[in-house]
C-alpha positions in Angstrom: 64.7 -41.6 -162.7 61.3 -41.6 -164.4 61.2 -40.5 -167.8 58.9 -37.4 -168.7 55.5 -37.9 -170.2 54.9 -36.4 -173.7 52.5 -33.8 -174.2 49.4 -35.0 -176.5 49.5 -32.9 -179.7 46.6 -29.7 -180.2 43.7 -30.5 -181.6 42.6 -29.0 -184.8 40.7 -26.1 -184.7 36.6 -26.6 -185.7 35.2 -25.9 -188.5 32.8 -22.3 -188.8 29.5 -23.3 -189.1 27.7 -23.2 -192.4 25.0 -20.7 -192.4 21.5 -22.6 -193.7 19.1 -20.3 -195.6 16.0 -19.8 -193.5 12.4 -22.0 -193.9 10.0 -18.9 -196.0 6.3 -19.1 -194.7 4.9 -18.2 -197.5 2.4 -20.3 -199.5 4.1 -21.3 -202.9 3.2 -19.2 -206.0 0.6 -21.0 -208.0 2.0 -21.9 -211.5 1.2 -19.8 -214.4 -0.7 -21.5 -217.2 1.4 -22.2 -220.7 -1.7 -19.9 -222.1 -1.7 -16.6 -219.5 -0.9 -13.3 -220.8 -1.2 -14.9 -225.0 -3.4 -12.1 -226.8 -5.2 -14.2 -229.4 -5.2 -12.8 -233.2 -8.1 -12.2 -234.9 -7.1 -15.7 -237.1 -6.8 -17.6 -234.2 -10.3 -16.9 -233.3 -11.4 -17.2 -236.6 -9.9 -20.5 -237.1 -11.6 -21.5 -233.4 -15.1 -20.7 -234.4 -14.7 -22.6 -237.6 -13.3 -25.9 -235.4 -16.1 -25.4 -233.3 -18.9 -24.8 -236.7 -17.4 -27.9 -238.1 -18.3 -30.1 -235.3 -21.3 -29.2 -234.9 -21.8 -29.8 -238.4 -20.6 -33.4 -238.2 -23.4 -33.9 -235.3 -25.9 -32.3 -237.3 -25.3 -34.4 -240.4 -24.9 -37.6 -238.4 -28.3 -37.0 -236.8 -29.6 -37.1 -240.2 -28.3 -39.7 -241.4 -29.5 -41.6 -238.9 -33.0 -40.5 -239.5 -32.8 -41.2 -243.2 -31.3 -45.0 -242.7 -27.9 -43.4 -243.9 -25.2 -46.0 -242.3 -22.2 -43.5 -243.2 -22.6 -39.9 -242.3 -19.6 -38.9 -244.5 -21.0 -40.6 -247.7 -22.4 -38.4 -249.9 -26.0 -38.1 -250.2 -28.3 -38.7 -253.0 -30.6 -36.0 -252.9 -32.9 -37.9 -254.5 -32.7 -40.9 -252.2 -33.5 -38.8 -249.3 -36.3 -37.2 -250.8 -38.1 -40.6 -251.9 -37.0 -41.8 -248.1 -39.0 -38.8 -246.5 -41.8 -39.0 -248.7 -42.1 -42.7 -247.5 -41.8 -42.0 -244.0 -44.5 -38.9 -244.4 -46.6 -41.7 -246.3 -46.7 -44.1 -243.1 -47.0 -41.7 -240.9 -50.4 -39.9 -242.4 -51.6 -44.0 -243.2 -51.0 -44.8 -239.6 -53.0 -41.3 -238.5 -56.1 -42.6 -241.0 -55.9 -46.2 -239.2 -56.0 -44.4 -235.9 -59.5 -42.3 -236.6 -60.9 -45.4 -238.4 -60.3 -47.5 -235.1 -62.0 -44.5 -233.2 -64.5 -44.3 -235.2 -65.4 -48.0 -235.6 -65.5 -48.2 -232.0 -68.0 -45.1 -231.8 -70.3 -47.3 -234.4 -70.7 -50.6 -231.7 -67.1 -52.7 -233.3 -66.1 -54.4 -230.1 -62.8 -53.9 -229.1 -61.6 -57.8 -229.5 -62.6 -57.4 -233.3 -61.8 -54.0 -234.3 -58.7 -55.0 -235.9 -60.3 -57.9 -237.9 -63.0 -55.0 -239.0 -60.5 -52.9 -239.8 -59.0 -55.0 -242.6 -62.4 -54.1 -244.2 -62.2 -50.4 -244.1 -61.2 -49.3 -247.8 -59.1 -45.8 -247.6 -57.9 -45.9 -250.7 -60.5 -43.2 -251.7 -58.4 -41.2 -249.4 -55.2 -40.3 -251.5 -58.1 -37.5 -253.3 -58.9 -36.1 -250.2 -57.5 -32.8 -249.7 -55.1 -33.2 -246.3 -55.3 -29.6 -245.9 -59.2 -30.0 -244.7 -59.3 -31.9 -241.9 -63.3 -32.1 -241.7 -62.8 -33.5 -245.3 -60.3 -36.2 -244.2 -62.7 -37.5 -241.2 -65.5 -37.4 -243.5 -64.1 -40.1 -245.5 -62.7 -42.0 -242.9 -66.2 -42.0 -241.1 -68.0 -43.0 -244.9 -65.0 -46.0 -245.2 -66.3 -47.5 -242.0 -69.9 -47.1 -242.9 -69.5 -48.9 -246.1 -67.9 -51.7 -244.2 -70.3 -52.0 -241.5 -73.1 -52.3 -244.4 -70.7 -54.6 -245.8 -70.5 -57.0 -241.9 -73.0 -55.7 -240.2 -72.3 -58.6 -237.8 -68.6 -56.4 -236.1 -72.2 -54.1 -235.2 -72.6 -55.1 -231.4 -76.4 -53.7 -231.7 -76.4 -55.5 -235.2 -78.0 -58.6 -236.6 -75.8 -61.1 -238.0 -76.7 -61.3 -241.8 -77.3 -65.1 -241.5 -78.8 -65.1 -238.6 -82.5 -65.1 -239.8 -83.2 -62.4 -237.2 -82.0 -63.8 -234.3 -80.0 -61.3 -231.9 -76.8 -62.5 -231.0 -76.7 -64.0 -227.5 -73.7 -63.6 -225.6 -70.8 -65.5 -222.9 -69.0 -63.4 -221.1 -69.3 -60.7 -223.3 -68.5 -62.8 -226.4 -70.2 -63.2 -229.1 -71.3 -67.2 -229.3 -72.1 -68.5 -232.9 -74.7 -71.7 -233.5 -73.7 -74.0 -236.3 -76.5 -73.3 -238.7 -75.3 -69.3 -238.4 -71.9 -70.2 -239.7 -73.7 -72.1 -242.4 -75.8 -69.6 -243.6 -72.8 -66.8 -243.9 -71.1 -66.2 -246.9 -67.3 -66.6 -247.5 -67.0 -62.8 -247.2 -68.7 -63.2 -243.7 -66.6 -65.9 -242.5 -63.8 -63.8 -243.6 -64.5 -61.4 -241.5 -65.2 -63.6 -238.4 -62.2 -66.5 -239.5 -60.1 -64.6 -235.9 -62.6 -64.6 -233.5 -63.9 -68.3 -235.2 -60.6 -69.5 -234.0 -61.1 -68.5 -230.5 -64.5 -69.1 -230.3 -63.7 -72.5 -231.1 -61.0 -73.4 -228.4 -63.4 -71.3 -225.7 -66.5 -73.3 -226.9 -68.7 -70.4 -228.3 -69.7 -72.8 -231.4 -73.4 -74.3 -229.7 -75.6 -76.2 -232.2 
């Protein structure tokens, strides 16, 4: 006789499901700043405008110190440094101005261009440091009488000019040069050849020296 089959055991009863929390839609609040909502006392924007005076104080005084040659900012300045440094620099700048209107007004007169330069080592403006600055017609005055004194003095920089040791013989030009005979140079003084020594020099290599 066949034995009877065992039945299998139950099976354990399933677990509930866990509920999950639903997925929100809604964009993500945007973070609030450490700052938002902070009422600022009246030392806290005191003490900002001063930060903000301060730095601009440190630009200021390094753009000054850069304009007076002043390698450290921070170092203190000698007043009277800076004040013998500007007086310098309004010096030049007035001697350059004078330089400029004697180069105009030398090449007004006839001074060629390729020997203004040499001219202008001729031009005295000392006479200039009496001159009031405040009267401009004053100042161009002298400049004007400076140049005149020096064209009496080397006529030959005159392109209309005879050459003082020319005997009365125009000057005859090469290519716009001025071209210089032997006996010229030797009837010049040293002043004159002074005056002439740079354009001598090129003269010389271009072959403006005839005689």
């Amino acid at each position: 006789m066949t034995p009877p089959v065992p039945s299998p055991p139950p099976s354990a009863p399933a677990s509930p499901a866990v509920p999950t929390a639903p997925v929100s839609t809604q964009p993500a609040a945007p973070a609030t700043p450490p700052d938002a909502g902070k009422t600022f006392t009246q030392d806290d924007v005191d003490r900002m405008i001063k930060d903000r005076l301060e730095k601009d104080r440190t630009a200021q005084n390094k753009r000054l110190a850069e304009a007076f040659g002043i390698t450290d900012p921070n170092a203190p300045v000698d007043p009277a440094a800076a004040l013998k440094t500007a007086q310098e620099q309004a010096t030049a700048a007035v001697q350059r101005a004078d330089l400029a209107d004697a180069r105009s007004l030398a090449a007004l007169a006839g001074v060629s261009k390729e020997h203004v330069d040499t001219f202008l080592k001729l031009v005295n403006l000392g006479p200039l440091k009496d001159i009031d600055r405040t009267n401009p017609a004053a100042v161009t005055a002298a400049i004007q009488q400076a140049v005149d004194a020096a064209l009496t003095t080397a006529p030959m920089f005159k392109g209309s000019a005879l050459p003082a040791a020319s005997g009365g013989d125009r000057t005859t030009q090469q290519d716009g040069k001025r071209v210089y005979t032997r006996a010229e140079l030797k009837g010049m003084t040293q002043q004159e050849l002074g005056a002439i020594s740079a354009d001598l020099q090129v003269a010389a290599r271009e072959g403006r020296i005839t005689g």
